[in-house]
C-alpha positions, 0 to 999 in steps of 0.5 A: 494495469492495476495503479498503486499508491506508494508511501514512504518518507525516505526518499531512496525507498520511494524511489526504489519501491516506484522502480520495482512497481514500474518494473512489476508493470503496474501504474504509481497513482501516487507517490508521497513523502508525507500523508497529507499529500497521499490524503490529497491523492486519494480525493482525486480517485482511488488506487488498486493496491497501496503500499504505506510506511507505518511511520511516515516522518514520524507520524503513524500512517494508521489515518490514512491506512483507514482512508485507503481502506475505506475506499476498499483498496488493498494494503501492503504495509511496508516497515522496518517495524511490524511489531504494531497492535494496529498490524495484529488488530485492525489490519491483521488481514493487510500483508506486512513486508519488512524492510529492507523488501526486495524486488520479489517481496513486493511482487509477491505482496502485491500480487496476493493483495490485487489477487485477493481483492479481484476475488472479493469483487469477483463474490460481491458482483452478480456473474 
């Protein structure tokens, strides 16, 4: 099962967003408040797809986005706020949902993220 990392300040949308990827059948490689500690968790290993607040507790998730985008994992960025030139520039390529995301929403950007990078691991090794 594909293991996702899950980001987000608000304790409830935590919780929530760790229901419905259980629910989805995926594994949590980790879930955080805060960046540091999904910093932390990205030392330990590398997830399959990460799902990330952009504002973490008042603070721009975009250095940890670029951790986890360094480890080639997928991201979904989930935020009340999409209006960001970080979402238009360096993560156009990354799938936004807005909050408030129901169960469906995060199964369709979780499945387009984990589809698109089985592909490109698919084109990047020899059959």
């Amino acid at each position: 099962m594909p293991s996702i990392m899950i980001v987000d300040d608000e304790a409830l949308v935590l919780f929530d967003l760790t229901l419905t990827v259980e629910d989805l059948g995926h594994d949590i490689f980790c879930e955080a408040t805060n960046i540091d500690d999904a910093l932390d968790a990205l030392e330990a290993g590398s997830p399959d797809a990460a799902l990330l607040d952009i504002d973490v507790g008042g603070t721009p998730v975009w250095p940890l986005a670029r951790a986890v985008a360094r480890k080639e994992c997928p991201i979904v960025f989930v935020s009340a706020n999409s209006r960001h030139e970080e979402l238009k520039t360096e993560f156009a390529h990354c799938h936004v949902v807005d909050k408030p995301a129901s169960p469906t929403d995060i199964s369709r950007a979780l499945e387009t993220a984990l589809s698109r990078n089985t592909e490109q691991i698919d084109q990047v090794t020899p059959a």
